[in-house]
Each structure stands twice: as C-alpha cells, then as structure tokens.
Backbone bond lengths (Angstrom), bond angles and torsions (degrees), N, CA, C in turn:
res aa  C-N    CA-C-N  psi(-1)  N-CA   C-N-CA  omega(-1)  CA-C   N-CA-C  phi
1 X - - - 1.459 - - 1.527 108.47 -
2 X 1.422 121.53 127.88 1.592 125.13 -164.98 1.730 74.01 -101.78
3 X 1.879 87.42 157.20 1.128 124.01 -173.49 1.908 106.36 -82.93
4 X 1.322 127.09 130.81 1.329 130.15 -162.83 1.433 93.53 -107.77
5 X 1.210 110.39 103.19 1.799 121.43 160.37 1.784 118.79 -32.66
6 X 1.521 108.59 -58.59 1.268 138.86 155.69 1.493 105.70 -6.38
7 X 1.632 111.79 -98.23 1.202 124.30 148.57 1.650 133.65 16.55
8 X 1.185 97.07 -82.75 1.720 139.60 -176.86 1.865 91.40 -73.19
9 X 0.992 131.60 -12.82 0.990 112.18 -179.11 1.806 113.71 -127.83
10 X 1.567 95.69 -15.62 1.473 100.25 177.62 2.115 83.98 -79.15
11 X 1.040 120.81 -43.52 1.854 115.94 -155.79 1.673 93.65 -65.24
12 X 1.263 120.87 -33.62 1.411 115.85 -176.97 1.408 110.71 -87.39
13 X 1.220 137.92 -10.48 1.571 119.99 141.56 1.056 128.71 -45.86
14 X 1.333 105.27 -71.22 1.663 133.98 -179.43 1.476 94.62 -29.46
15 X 1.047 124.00 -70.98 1.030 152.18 -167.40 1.836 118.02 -50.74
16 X 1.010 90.92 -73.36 1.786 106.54 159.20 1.493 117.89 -54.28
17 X 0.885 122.73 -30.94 1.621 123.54 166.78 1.253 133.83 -57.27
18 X 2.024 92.20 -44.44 1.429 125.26 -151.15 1.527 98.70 -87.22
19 X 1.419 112.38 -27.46 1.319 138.81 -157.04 1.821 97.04 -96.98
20 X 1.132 129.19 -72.23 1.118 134.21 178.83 1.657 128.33 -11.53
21 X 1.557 94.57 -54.81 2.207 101.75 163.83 1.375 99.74 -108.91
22 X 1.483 132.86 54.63 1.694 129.36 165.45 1.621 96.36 -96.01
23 X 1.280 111.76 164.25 1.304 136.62 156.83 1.612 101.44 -31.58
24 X 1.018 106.50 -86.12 1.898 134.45 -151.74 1.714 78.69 -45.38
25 X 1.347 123.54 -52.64 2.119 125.14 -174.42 1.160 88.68 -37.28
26 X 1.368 111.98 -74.37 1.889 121.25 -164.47 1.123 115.69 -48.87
27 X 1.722 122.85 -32.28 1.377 119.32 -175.85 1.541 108.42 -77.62
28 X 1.287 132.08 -9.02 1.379 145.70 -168.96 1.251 129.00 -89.53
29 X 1.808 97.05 -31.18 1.379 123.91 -169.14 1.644 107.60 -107.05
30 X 1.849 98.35 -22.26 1.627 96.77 159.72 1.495 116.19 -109.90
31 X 1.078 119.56 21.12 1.876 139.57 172.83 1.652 86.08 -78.65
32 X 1.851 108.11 -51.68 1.753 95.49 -140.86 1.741 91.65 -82.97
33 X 1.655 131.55 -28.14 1.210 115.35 165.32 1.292 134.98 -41.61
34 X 1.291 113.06 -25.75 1.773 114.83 175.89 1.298 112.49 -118.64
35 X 1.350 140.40 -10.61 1.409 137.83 171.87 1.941 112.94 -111.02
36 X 1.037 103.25 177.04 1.639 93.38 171.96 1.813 112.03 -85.01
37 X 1.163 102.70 129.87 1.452 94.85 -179.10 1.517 138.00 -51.25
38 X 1.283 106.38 -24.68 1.506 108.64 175.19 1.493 122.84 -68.64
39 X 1.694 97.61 -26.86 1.363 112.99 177.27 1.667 112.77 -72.24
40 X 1.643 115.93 -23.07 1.209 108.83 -165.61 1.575 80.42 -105.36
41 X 0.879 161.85 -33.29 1.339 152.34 148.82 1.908 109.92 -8.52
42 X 1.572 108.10 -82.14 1.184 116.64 -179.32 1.940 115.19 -39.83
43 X 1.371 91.47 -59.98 1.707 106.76 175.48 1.883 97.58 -44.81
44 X 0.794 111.27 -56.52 1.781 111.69 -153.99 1.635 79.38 -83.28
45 X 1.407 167.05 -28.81 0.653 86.09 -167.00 1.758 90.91 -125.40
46 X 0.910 109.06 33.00 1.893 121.84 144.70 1.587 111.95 -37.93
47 X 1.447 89.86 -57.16 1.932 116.95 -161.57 1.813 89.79 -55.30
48 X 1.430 87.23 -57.27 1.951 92.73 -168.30 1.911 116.12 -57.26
49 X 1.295 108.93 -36.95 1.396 114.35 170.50 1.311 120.07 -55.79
50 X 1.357 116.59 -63.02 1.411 130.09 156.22 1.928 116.67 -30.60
51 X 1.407 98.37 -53.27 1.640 90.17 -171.44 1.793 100.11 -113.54
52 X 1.385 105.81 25.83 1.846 95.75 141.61 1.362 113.28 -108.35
53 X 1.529 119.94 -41.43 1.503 113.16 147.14 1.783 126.61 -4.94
54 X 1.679 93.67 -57.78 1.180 86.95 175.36 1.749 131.97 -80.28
55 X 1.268 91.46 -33.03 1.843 90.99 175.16 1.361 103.40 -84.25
56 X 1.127 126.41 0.43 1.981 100.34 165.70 1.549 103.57 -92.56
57 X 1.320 124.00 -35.59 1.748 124.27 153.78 1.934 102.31 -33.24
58 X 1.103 115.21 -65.48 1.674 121.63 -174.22 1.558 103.17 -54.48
59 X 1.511 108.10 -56.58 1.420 104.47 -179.25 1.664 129.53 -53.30
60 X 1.390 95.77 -27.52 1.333 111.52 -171.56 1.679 109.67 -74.90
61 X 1.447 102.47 -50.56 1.275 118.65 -146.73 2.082 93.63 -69.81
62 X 1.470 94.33 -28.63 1.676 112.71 167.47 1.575 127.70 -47.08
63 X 1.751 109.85 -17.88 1.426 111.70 179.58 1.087 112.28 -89.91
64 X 1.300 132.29 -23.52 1.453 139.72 170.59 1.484 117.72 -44.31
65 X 1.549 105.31 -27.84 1.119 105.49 170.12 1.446 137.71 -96.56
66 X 1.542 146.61 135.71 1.284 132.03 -152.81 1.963 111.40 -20.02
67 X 1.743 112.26 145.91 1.148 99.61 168.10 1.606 135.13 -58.60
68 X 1.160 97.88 -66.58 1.435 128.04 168.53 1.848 122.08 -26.03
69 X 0.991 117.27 -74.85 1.182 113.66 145.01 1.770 144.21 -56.50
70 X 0.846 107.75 11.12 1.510 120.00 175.94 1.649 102.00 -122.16
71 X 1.329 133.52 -23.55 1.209 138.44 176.21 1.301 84.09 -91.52
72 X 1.131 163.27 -26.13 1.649 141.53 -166.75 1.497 99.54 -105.58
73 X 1.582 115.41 -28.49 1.540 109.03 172.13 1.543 111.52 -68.11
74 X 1.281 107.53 -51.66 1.555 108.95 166.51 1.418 123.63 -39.20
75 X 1.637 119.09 -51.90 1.449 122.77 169.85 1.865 108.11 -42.83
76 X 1.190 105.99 -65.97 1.405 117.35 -173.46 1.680 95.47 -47.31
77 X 0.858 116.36 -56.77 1.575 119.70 -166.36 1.734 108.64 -56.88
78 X 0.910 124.60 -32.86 1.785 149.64 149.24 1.406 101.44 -24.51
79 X 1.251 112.64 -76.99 1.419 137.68 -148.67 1.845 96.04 -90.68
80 X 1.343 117.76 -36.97 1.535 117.77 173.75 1.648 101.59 -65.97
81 X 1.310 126.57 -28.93 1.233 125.65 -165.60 1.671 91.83 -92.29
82 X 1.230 132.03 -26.74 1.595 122.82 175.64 1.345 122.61 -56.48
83 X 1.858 102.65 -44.21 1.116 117.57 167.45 1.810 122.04 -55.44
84 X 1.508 103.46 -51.54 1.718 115.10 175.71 1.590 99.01 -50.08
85 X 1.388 137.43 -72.70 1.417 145.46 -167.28 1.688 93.26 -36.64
86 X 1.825 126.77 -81.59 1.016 122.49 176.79 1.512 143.86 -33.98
87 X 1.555 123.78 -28.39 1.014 154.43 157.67 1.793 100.82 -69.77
88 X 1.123 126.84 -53.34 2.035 116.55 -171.16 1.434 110.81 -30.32
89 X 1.137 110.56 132.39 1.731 108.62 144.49 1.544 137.59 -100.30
90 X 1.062 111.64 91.71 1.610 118.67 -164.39 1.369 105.29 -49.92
91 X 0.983 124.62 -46.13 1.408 127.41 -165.62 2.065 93.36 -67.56
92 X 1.115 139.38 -55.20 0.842 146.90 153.46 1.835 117.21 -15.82
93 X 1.017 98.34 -60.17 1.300 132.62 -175.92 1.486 87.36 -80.13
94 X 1.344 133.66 -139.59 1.557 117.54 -164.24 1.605 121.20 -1.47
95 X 1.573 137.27 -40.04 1.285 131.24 -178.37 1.976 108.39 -63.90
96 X 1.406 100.05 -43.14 1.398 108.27 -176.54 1.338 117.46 -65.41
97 X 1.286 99.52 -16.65 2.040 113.30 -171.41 1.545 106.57 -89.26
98 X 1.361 113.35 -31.59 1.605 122.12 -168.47 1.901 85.89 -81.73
99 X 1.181 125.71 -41.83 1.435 124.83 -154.60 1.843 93.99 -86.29
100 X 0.879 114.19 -15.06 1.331 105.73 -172.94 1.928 95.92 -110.77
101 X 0.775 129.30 15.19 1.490 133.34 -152.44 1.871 87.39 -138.11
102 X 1.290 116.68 -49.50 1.548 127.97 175.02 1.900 108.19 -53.44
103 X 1.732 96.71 -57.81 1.327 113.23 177.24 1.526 120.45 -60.72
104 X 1.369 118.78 0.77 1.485 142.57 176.23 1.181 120.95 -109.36
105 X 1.665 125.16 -12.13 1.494 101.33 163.08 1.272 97.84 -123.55
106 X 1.155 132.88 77.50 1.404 142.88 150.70 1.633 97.57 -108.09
107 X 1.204 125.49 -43.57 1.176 120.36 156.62 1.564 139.68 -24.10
108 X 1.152 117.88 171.01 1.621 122.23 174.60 0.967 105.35 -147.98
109 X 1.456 123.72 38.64 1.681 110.98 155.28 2.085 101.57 -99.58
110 X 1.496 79.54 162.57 1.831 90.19 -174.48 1.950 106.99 -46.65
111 X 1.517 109.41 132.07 1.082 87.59 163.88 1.300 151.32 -61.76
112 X 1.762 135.04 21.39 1.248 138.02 -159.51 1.812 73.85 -128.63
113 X 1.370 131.00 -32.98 1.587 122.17 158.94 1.828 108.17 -43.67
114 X 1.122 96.94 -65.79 1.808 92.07 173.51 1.572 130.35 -50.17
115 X 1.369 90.14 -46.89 1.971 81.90 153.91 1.263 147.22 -53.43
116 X 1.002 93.30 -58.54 1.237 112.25 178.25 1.417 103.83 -63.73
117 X 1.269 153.94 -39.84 1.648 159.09 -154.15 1.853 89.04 -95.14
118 X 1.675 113.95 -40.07 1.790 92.67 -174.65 1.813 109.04 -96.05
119 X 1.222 104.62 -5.66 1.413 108.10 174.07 1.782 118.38 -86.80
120 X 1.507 90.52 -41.76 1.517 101.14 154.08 1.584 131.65 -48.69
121 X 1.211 103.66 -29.10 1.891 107.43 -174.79 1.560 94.70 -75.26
122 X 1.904 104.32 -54.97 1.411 117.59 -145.29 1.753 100.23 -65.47
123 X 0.881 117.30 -19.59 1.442 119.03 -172.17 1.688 117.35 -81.98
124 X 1.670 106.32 -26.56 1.367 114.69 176.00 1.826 93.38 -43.67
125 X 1.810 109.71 143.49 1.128 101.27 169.54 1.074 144.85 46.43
126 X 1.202 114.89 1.63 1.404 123.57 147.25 0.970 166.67 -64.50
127 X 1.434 153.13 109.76 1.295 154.46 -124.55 1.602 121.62 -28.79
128 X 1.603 93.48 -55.56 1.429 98.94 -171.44 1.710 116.60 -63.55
129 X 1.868 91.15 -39.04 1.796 102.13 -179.90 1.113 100.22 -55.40
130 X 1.649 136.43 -48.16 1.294 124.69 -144.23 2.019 95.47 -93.68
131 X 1.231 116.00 0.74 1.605 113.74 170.18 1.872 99.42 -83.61
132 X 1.266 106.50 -58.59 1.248 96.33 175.21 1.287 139.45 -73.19
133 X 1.469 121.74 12.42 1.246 124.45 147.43 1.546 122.24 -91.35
134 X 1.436 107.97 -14.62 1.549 123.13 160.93 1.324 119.35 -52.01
135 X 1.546 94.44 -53.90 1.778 110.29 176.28 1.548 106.45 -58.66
136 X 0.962 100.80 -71.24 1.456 101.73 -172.42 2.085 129.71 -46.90
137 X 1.386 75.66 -21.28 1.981 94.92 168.45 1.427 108.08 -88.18
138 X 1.403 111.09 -33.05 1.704 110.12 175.87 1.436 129.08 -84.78
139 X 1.651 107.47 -9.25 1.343 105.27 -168.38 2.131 97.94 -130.34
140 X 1.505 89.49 -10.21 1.721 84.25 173.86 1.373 118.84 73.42
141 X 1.603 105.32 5.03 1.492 102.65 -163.06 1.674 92.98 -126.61
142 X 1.439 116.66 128.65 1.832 112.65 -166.02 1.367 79.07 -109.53
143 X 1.158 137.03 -54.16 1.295 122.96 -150.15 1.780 119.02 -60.10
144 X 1.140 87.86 -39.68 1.717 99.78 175.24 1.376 133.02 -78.55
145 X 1.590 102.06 -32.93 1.207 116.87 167.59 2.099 109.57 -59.13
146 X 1.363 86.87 -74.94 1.421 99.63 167.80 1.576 119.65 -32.10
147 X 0.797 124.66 -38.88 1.636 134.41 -163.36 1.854 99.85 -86.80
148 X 1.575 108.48 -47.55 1.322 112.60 -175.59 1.692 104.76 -50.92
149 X 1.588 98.11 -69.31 1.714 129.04 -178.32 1.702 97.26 -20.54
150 X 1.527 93.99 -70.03 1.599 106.94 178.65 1.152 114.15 -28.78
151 X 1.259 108.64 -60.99 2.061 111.77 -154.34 1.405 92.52 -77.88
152 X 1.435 130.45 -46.26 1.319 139.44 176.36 2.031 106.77 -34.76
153 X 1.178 104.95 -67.14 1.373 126.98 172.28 1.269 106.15 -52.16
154 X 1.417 144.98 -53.30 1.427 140.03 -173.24 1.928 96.99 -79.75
155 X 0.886 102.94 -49.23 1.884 110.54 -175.84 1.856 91.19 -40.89
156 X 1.096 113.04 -79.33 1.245 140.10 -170.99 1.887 109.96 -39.98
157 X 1.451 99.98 -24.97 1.787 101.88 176.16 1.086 122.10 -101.89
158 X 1.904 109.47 -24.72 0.943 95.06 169.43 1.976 122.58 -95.51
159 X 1.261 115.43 -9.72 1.384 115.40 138.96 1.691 129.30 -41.70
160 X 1.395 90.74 -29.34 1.802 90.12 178.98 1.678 105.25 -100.47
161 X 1.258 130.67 -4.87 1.153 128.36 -179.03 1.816 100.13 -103.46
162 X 0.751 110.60 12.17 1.458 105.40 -165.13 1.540 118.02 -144.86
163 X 1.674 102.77 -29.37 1.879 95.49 -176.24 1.265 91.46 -144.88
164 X 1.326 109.58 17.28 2.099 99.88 -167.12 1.077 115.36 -62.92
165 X 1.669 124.77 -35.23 1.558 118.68 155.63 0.989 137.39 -51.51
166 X 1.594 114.14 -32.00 1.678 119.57 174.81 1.677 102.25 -64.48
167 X 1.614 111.94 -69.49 1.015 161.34 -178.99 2.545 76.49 -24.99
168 X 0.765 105.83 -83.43 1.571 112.85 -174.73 1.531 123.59 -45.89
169 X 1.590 101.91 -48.10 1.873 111.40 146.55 1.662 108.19 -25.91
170 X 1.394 135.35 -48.67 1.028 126.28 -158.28 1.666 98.47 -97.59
171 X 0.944 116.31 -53.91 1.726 124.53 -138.21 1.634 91.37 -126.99
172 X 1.638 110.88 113.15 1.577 98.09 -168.24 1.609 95.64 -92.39
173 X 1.461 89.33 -170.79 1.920 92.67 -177.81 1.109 113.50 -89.47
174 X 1.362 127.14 -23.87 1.713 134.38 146.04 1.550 108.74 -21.71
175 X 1.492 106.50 -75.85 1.310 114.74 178.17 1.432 129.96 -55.59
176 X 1.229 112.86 -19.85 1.705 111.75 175.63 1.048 99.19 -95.52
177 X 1.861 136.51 -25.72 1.045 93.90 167.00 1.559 141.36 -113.16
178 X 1.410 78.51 33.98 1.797 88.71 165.84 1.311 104.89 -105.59
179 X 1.419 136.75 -5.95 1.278 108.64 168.86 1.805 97.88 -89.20
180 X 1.133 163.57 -28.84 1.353 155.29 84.85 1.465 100.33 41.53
181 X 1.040 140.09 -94.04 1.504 130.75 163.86 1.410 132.65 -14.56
182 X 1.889 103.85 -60.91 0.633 106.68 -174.19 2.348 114.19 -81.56
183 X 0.805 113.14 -7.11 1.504 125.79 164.23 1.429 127.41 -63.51
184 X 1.746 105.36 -50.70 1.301 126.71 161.53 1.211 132.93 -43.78
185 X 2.023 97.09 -44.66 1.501 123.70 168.42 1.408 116.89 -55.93
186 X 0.977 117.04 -59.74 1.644 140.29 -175.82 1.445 106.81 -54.90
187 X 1.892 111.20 -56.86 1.700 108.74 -179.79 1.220 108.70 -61.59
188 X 1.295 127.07 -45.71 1.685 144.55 -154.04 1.724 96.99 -55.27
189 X 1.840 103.49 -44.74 1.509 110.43 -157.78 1.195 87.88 -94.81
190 X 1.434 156.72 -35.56 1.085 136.47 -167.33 1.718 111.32 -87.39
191 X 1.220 118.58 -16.03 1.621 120.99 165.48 1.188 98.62 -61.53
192 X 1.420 131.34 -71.26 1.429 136.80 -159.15 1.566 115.43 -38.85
193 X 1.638 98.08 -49.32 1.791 115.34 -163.67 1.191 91.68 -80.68
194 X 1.335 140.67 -26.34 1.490 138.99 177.42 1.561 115.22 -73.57
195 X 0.987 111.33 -25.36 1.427 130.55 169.14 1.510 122.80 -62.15
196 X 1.325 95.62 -60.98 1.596 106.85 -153.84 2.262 88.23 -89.37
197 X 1.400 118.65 -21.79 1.127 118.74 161.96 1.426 126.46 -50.84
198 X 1.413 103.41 -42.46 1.452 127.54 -169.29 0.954 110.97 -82.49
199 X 1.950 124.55 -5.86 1.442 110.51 -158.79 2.063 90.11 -104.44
C-alpha cells in the first residue's frame, strides 16, 4: 500500500487549525516566556510524538471494531469536539498554563525536561489526540494520519515558541477557535453522511 500525500496533508490541516487555540499552543507559548525556546521546542515536541503514537495505536486498535458504527461514533465525536472548542476559555486556559509552567521552574530538571512533562500532561485527552485517533479509525490509514497530526503538532509549537505573541496580535483565540469548531463541524457531518450512505 503506497503512502497518499492527500491524506498527510488533509490530517495536518485538521490538525493545525485544531491545534492552534488548544491548551498544549498556550503551554508552548508560555514554556518559551520562562525557558529558552529551543529547549521548550525539543521538550514539546518529544511530548507530541509520544502522545500521537498513542492515538494512532487508539485509532487503529478502533477498526477491529464493526465499520459503520465507529465511523458514525467518530462523526459524533467531530461535532462533540465543535461543541468543546466553542465552550473553551482561553483566558482560563493561559492562567492555568503560566501556574503550572511557574510550578515547573522551581525545579532542576533541564528545561526541555519541563516541557516535555507540562506538554505531556496537557495533551492527555485532548482535542487534537482524540481527532487523530478519529482519523485514523475513519480513514484506516495510521501512517499518514499520524505523520500529518505530527508535523501539524511540531509546525504549531514551534509557531507558538517563537511568534505566538506576534502570531495572536493578528488572529485572536476566539477566532481560532471558532474556526476549529467550525472544521470539526464540517468533518464530524461529512463522516456521518458518508457512512450512513455507504451503509
């Protein structure tokens, strides 16, 4: 089976979008205020390899089970995550990132250790992981999915380690994450109708 460019490039939108006003962004963009950025670069995106690893394992392990219903749970799961994005409070979200990011350099492990350990938590269960284990149950394909997610996820930290202040001047977190919503909306409904067509 050859590798589909296609793929790899629809999962790293999705993905990059979805990712852009998440927690784990904010934790990256308040990682690089108190540590050196390259260091919170490396750390974050260790954390992200490690925990897309894990949702294309989740995604995968998801086909075993009837098609049909796991592509319509996935849809729903789309559209539950449109709802989660609309509901966030960023401001909320940035306060919790500085306090848990504060509570990290009292420490003496290397700072790319600190990244990686608060980017690592923030990602458990999190939006983007739980799209790309969606993807990966809806399209059957880990390698591509996974690979997109990835670059999406590293693109996305080091934009937040590096211009996230500029980068926010323009494009508020309101706004990413309603277009985030609105993406979720769109995949969620077009899995479903593809589904229930197909059945």
């Amino acid at each position: 089976m050859s590798l589909a460019p296609d793929l790899v490039l629809s999962s790293f939108g999705i993905v990059f979008v979805a990712e852009l006003p998440d927690k784990t962004a904010l934790a990256s963009l308040v990682l690089a205020t108190h540590l050196p950025p390259r260091q919170v670069v490396v750390g974050a995106w260790l954390a992200f390899l490690v925990q897309t690893l894990v949702a294309v394992v989740a995604g995968s392990v998801l086909q075993f089970l009837p098609t049909q219903p796991v592509r319509i749970a996935a849809g729903l799961g789309f559209l539950l995550f449109a709802v989660i994005a609309l509901r966030r409070n960023v401001d909320q979200e940035i306060a919790a990132e500085q306090q848990d990011v504060q509570t990290g350099r009292g420490r003496r492990s290397p700072p790319w250790v600190a990244s990686f350990l608060v980017v690592f938590a923030a990602e458990w269960g999190d939006l983007t992981q739980l799209a790309t284990a969606g993807l990966v149950a809806h399209t059957g394909r880990p390698l591509e999915v996974g690979l997109g997610a990835l670059a999406a996820l590293w693109a996305v930290t080091l934009l937040a380690a590096t211009t996230g202040a500029q980068l926010a001047r323009f494009i508020s977190p309101v706004v990413l994450n309603r277009i985030s919503a609105a993406l979720f909306t769109a995949i969620g409904l077009f899995i479903i109708l593809s589904s229930l067509q197909a059945a």
